[in-house]
C-alpha positions in Angstrom: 49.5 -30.5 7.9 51.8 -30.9 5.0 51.1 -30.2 1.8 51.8 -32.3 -1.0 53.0 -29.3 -3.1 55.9 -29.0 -0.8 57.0 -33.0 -0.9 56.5 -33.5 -4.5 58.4 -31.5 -7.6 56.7 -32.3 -11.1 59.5 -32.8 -14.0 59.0 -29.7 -16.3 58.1 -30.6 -19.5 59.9 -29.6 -22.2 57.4 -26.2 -23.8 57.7 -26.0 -27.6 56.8 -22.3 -29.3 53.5 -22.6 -31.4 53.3 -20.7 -34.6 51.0 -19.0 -35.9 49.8 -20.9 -38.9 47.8 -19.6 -41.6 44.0 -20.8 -41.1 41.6 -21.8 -43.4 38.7 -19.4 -42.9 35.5 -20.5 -45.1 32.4 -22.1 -43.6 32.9 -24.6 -46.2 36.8 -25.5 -45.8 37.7 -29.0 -45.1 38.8 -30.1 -41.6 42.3 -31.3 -40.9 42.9 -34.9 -39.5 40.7 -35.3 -36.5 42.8 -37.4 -33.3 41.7 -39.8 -31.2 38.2 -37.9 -29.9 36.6 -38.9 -33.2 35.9 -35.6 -34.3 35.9 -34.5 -37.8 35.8 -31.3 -39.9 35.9 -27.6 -39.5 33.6 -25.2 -37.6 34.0 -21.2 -37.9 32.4 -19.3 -35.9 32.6 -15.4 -35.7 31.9 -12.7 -33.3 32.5 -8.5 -32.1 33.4 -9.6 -28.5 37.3 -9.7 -27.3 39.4 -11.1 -25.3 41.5 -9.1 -22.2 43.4 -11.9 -21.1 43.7 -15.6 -21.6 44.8 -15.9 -18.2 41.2 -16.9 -15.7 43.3 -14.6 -12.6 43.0 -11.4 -15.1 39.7 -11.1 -16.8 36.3 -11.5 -15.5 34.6 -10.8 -19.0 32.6 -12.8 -21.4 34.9 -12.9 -24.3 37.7 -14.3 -22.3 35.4 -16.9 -20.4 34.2 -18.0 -23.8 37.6 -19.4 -24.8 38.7 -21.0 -21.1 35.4 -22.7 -21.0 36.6 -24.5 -24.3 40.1 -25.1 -23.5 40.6 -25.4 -19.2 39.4 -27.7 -16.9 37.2 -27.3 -14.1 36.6 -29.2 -11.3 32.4 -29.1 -11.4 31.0 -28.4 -15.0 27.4 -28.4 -16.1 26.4 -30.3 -19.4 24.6 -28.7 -22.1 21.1 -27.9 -21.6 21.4 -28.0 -17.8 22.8 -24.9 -15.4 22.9 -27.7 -12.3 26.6 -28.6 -12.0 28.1 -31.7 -11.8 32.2 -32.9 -11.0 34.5 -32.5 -14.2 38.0 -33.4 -13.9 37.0 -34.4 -10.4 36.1 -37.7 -9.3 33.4 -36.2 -6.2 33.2 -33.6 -4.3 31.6 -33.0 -1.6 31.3 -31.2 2.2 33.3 -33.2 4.7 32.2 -30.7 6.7 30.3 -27.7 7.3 33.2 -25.4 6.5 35.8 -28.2 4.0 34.8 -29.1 0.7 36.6 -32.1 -0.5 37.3 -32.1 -3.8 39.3 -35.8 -5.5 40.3 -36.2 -9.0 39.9 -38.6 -11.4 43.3 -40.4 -11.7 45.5 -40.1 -15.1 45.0 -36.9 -15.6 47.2 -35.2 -17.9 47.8 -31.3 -19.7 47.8 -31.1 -23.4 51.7 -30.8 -22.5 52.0 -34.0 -21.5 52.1 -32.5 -17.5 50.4 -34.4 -14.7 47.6 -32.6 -14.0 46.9 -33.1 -9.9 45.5 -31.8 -6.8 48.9 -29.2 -6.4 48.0 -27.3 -9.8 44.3 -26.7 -8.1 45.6 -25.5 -5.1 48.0 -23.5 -7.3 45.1 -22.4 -9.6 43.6 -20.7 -6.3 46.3 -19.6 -4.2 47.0 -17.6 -7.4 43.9 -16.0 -7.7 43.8 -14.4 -4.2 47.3 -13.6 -4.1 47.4 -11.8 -7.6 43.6 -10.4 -7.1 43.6 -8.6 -10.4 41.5 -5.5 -11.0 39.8 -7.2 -13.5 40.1 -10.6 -12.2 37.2 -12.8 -10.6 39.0 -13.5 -7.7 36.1 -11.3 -5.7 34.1 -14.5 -6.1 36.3 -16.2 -3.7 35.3 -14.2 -0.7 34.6 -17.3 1.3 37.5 -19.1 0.4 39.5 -19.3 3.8 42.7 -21.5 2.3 43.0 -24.6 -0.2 44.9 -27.9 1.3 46.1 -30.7 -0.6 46.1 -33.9 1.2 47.7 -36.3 -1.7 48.4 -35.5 -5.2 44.4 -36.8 -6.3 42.8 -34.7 -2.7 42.2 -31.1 -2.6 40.3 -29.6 0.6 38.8 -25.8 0.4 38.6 -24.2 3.7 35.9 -22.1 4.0 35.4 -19.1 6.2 31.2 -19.7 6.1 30.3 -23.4 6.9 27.2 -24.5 4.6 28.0 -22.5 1.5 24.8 -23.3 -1.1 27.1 -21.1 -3.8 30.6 -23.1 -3.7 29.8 -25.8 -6.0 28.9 -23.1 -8.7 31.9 -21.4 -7.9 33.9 -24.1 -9.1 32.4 -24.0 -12.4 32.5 -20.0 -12.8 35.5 -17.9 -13.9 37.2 -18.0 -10.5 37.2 -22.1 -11.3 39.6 -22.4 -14.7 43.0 -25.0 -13.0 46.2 -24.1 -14.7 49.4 -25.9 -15.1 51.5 -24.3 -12.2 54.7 -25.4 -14.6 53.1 -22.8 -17.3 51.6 -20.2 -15.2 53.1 -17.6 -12.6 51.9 -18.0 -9.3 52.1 -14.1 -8.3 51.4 -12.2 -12.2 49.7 -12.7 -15.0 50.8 -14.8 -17.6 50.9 -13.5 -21.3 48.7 -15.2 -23.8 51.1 -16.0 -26.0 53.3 -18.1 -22.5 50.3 -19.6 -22.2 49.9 -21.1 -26.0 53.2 -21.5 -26.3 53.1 -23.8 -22.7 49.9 -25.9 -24.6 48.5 -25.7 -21.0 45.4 -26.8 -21.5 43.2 -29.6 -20.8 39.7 -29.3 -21.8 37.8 -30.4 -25.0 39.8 -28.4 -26.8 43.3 -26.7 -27.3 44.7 -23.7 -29.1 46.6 -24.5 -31.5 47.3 -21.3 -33.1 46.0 -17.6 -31.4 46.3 -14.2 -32.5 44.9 -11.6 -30.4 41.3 -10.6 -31.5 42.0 -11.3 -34.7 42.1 -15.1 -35.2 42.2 -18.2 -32.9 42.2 -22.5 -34.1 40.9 -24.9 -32.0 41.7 -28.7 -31.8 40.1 -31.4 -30.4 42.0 -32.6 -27.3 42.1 -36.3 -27.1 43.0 -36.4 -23.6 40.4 -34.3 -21.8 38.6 -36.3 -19.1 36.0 -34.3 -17.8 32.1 -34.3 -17.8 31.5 -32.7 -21.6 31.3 -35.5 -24.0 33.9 -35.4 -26.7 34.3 -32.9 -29.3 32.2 -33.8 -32.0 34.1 -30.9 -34.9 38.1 -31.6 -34.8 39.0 -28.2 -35.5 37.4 -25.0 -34.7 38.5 -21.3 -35.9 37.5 -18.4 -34.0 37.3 -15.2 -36.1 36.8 -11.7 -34.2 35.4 -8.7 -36.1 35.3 -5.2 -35.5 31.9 -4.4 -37.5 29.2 -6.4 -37.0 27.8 -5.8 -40.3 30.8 -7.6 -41.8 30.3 -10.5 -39.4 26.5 -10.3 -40.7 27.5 -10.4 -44.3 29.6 -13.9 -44.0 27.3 -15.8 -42.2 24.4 -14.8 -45.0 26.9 -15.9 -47.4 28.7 -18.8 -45.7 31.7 -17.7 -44.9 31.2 -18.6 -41.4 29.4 -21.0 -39.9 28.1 -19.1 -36.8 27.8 -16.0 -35.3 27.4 -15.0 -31.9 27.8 -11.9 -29.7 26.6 -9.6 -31.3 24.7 -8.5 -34.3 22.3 -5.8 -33.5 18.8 -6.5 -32.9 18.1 -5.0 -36.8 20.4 -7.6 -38.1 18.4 -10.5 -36.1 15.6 -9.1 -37.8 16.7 -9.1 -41.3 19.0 -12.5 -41.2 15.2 -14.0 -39.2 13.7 -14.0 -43.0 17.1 -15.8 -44.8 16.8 -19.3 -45.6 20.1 -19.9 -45.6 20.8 -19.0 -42.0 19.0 -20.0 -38.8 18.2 -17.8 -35.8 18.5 -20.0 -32.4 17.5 -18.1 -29.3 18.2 -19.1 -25.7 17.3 -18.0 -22.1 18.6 -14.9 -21.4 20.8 -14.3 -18.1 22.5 -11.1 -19.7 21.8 -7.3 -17.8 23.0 -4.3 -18.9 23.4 -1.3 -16.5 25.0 1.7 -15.5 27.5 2.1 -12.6 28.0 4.7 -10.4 31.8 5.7 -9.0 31.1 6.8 -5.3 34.3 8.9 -5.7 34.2 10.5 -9.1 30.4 10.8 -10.2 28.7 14.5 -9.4 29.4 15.5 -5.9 31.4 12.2 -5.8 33.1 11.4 -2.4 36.9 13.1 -4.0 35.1 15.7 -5.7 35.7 19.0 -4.9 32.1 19.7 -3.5 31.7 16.3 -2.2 28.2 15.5 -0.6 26.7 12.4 -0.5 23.2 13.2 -0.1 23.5 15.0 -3.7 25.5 12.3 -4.7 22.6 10.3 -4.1 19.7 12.4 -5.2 21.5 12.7 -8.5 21.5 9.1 -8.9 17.7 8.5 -8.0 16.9 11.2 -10.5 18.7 9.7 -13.5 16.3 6.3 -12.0 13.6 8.6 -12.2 14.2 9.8 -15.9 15.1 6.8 -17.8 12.9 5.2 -19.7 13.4 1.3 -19.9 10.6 0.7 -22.3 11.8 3.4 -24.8 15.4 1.9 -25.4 14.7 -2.3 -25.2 11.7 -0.9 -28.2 13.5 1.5 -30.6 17.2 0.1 -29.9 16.3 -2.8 -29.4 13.1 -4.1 -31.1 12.7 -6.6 -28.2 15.7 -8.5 -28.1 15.8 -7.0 -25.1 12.8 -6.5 -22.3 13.0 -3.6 -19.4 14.3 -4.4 -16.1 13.4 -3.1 -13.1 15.6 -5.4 -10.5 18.8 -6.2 -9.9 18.6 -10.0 -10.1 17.1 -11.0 -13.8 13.4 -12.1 -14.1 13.2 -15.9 -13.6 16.0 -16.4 -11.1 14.4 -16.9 -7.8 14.6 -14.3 -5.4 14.0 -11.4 -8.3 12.3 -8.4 -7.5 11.3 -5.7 -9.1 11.8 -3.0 -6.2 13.5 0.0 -8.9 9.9 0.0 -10.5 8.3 0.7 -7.2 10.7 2.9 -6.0 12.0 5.4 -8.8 9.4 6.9 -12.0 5.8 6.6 -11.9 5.7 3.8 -9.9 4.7 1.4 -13.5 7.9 1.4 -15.2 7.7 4.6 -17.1 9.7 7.9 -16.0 8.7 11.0 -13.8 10.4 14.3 -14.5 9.1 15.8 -12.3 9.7 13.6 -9.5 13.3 13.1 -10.8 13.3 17.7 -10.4 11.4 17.4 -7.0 14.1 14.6 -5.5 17.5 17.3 -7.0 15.8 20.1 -5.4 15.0 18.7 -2.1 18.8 17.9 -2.0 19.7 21.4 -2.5 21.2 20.4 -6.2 20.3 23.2 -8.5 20.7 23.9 -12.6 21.7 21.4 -15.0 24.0 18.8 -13.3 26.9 17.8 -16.0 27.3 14.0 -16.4 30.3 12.6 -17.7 28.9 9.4 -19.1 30.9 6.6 -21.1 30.3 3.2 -22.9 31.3 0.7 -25.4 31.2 0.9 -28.3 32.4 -3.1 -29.5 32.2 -5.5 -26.7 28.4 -4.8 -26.3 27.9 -4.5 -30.4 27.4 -1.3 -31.9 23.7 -1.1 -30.9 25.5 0.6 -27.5 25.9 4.1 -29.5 22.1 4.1 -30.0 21.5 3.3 -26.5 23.2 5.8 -24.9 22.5 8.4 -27.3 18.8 7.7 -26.3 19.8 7.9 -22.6 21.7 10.9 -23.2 18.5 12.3 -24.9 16.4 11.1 -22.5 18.6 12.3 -19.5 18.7 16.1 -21.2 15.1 16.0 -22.5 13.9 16.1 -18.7 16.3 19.7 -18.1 18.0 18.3 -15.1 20.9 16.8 -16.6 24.0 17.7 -19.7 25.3 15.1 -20.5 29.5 14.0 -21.9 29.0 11.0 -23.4 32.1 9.6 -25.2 33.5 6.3 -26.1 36.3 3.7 -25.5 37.0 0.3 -27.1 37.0 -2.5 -24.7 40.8 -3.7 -24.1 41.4 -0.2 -22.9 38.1 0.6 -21.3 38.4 -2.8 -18.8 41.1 -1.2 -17.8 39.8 3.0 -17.2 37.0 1.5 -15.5 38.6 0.1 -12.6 40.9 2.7 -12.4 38.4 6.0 -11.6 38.3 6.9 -15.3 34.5 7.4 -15.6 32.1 9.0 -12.9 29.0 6.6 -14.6 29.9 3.9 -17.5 28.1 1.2 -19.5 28.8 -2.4 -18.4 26.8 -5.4 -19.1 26.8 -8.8 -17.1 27.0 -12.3 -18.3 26.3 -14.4 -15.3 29.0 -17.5 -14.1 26.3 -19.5 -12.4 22.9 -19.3 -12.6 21.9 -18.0 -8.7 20.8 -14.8 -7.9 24.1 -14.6 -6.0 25.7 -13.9 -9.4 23.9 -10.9 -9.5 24.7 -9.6 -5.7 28.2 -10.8 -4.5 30.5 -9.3 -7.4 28.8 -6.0 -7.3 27.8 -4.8 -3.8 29.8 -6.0 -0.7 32.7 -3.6 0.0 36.5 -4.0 -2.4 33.6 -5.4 -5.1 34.5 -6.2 -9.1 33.3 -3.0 -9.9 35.4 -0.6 -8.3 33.7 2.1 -7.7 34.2 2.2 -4.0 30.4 1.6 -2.7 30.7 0.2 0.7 28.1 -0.9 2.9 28.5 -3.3 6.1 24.8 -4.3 6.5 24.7 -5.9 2.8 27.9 -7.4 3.6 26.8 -9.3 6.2 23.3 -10.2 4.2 25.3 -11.0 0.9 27.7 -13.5 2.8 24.6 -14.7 5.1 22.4 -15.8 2.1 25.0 -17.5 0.4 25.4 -20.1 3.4 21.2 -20.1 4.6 20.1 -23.7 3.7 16.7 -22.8 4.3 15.6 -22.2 0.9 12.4 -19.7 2.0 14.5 -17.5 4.3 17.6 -17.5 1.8 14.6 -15.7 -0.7 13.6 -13.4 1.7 17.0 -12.3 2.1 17.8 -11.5 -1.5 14.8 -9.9 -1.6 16.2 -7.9 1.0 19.4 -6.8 -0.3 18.1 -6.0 -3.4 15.7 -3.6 -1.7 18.5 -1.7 0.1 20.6 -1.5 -2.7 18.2 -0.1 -4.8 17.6 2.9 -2.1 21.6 3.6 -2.5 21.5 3.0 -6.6 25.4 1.8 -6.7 24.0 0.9 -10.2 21.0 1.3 -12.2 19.3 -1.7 -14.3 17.9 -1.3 -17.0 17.5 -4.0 -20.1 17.6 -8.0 -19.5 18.3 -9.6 -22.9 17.9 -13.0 -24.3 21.1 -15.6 -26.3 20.9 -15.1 -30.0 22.9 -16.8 -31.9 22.8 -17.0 -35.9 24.3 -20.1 -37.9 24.2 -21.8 -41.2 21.1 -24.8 -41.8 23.8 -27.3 -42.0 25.3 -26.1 -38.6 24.1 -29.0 -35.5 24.4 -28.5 -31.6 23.8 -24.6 -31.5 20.6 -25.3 -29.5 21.8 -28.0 -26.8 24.7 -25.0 -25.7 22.5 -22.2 -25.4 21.0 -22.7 -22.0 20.6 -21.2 -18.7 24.6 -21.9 -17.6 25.0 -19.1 -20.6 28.3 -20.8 -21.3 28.7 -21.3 -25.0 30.3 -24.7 -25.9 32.2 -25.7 -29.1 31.9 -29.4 -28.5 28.3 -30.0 -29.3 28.8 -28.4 -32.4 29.1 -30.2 -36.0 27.9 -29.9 -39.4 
């Protein structure tokens, strides 16, 4: 077939350079002249996470997905208050078959740019993804994506390599989903922020109209987005990133912002809970935090110099066997965050929570000496020296008293020294995927809410995290539940893999924690965007 990308050749439009105006930071500040959306005033909202990229091919991160859910389209979407997804920009869309999902826009469509938005940027927006297939990109998500085919400029058709695929529509909406303006963006590298602000290719609620790098980013209202969200109801929103929470605390106490989000510690939560000036919202909690194991690197580590994997192993089951969940979601914590003992989050379906049966005392609690009789049946004797890394901003600064209690935990049983050092995020998304750390922090903010979320970008083989575990049996059970339309078996089968991947620990659970959010009384809409899609939207917002 031909594709209409080859018969048609958009006009470029003409790209005008954006400044970077001075903004108008108070929680009070007057908006600027709202467009045609009907929104009005000024929104600031502040927070410690950052951004690697603008660009949805190179980061798979919270921070970055927090802006390109604001400012891309999407072709399915999910409205506030729901995680069941719906078509955005798109018309319908639908299987044609077991094994083509036919996606058709709504007509009209246009960037921020004045570009016609149509079915050759989404099969641009795709093709890039799997050919660029950045380190830190989502493009793992796309494992059953066979080819995308555009059949007129409103038609897009996804070939898929599984027929009945009960994860695709999510896909749509999850970081792998963000179209882009194929007259903007490169089609085999990344594209700089700065191209992409500069290009104005956007076409959600919003735009950027003025961005400086973790320091300081405006919003507008984009009269011409199309999609499911309903219109902006703020005209201008300011994003204002902070490198200590406490500062971040102190202005939204006094009103110098008007929210904050991701992340004040959990004794901040505490304090700013008995304010009247502020209000703490609190939403379902999809988030996981967990350590990850490099098969090549860690202690007796596939390329280490005494390589062995049955060490390798039996030091990874002892560290299960010496943490102590309780401890750290109590005293770091102070129940912001709960223990967790499986791999997919309490209240998805299909969660389990096999690491409590299998590693500690068997209740949740640790067992040193099981943790010295597992090294010793290996043959690993004295202390075995860990190399451990984390976070220090894009998880707040709560992750130096985690890991100092794991690190204290970890030595406290005599089996274990521990390195533990730090790295701030821009460069550590980078070290991580690159065989850096033998065992590192990472946490995990889901893109859909399906126990598939919490499977498929960590455990089949060339995964997101790197760290070169490989094994062909959850392969073919990872890609098999994601097509079983037989909702009882497809359980059983998470179930499963969960169960096997806990007896090879390629990472270790630990806390599941809950949205907080704090903003001022005046502050509407915080409520209606903190649900279970754990996407955080600036357009229910107002004041």
């Amino acid at each position: 077939m031909t594709s209409a990308s080859t018969i048609r050749k958009r006009t470029l439009a003409v790209l005008g350079g954006t400044a970077i105006a001075a903004m108008v930071l108070s929680g009070c500040a007057a908006g600027n002249e709202p467009g045609d959306t009907g929104a009005s005033g000024t929104i600031t909202v502040g927070t410690t996470d950052k951004v690697t990229t603008l660009d949805p091919a190179g980061s798979y991160d919270n921070g970055s997905f927090f802006i390109m859910n604001n400012v891309f389209p999407f072709l399915m979407n999910s409205n506030p208050g729901s995680s069941d997804v719906h078509p955005d920009i798109a018309e319908s869309a639908e299987f044609t078959s077991p094994t083509e999902y036919t996606v058709k826009l709504k007509p009209g469509l246009k960037w921020a740019n004045g570009n016609d938005l149509t079915a050759s940027d989404v099969k641009f927006s795709f093709d890039r993804q799997l050919k660029i297939a950045a380190d830190n990109g989502p493009s793992t998500l796309l494992y059953n994506l066979d080819s995308t085919e555009v059949t007129d400029d409103l038609t897009v058709v996804f070939h898929l390599k599984n027929g009945n695929d009960q994860i695709w529509p999510q896909i749509l909406s999850s970081p792998a989903g963000p179209i882009v303006d194929e007259d903007v963006f490169s089609a085999d590298a990344l594209t700089t922020d700065q191209e992409i602000v500069d290009g104005n290719a956007f076409a959600g609620p919003y735009v950027i109209s003025s961005y400086k790098f973790n320091e300081l980013v405006q919003f507008k209202a984009y009269d011409g987005y199309q999609g499911l969200l309903a219109a902006p109801k703020t005209a201008t929103v300011n994003l204002k990133y902070y490198a200590d929470q406490s500062n971040m605390k102190l202005d939204v106490q006094e009103g110098n912002i008007d929210v904050a989000t991701r992340s004040l510690s959990a004794t901040d939560i505490d304090s700013l809970s008995g304010n009247d000036n502020v209000t703490v919202h609190k939403g379902p909690g999809g988030e996981i935090r967990y350590i990850v194991f490099n098969f090549d690197t860690m202690p007796f580590g596939a390329k280490t110099d005494d390589a062995d994997a049955g060490k390798a192993l039996a030091v990874r089951q002892a560290i299960a066997d010496v943490i102590d969940r309780e401890a750290i979601a109590n005293q770091v914590y102070k129940g912001t965050y709960l223990p967790l003992y499986s791999y997919v989050p309490a209240g998805l379906t299909g969660a389990t929570e096999v690491l409590k049966d299998l590693y500690g005392d068997g209740n949740g609690g640790p067992d040193v000496d099981k943790a010295k009789a597992t090294l010793e049946a290996a043959g690993v004797t004295g202390p075995v020296t860990l190399n451990l890394q984390y976070n220090p901003d894009h998880y707040g600064a709560s992750s130096g008293d985690e890991y100092a209690l794991i690190k204290s935990q970890l030595e406290a049983s005599g089996l274990f020294t521990v390195n533990l050092q730090s790295t701030e995020w821009v460069q550590y998304s980078k070290d991580r995927s690159a065989d850096v750390y033998p065992l590192y922090q990472l946490g995990w903010f889901p893109d859909y809410s399906d126990a598939d979320n919490y499977l498929s970008p960590f455990f089949q083989t060339d995964n997101f995290l790197k760290n070169h575990f490989s094994n062909a049996e959850i392969d073919t059970l990872i890609q098999g539940q994601a097509v079983e339309g037989d909702a009882a078996k497809r359980t059983a089968d998470i179930e499963d893999i969960q169960a096997k991947v806990a007896a090879q620990l390629s990472t270790l659970p630990f806390l599941q924690g809950a949205q907080v959010v704090v903003s001022g009384k005046d502050v509407k809409g915080v409520d209606d965007t903190l649900d279970a899609s754990f996407k955080f939207r600036f357009n229910v917002l107002s004041k």
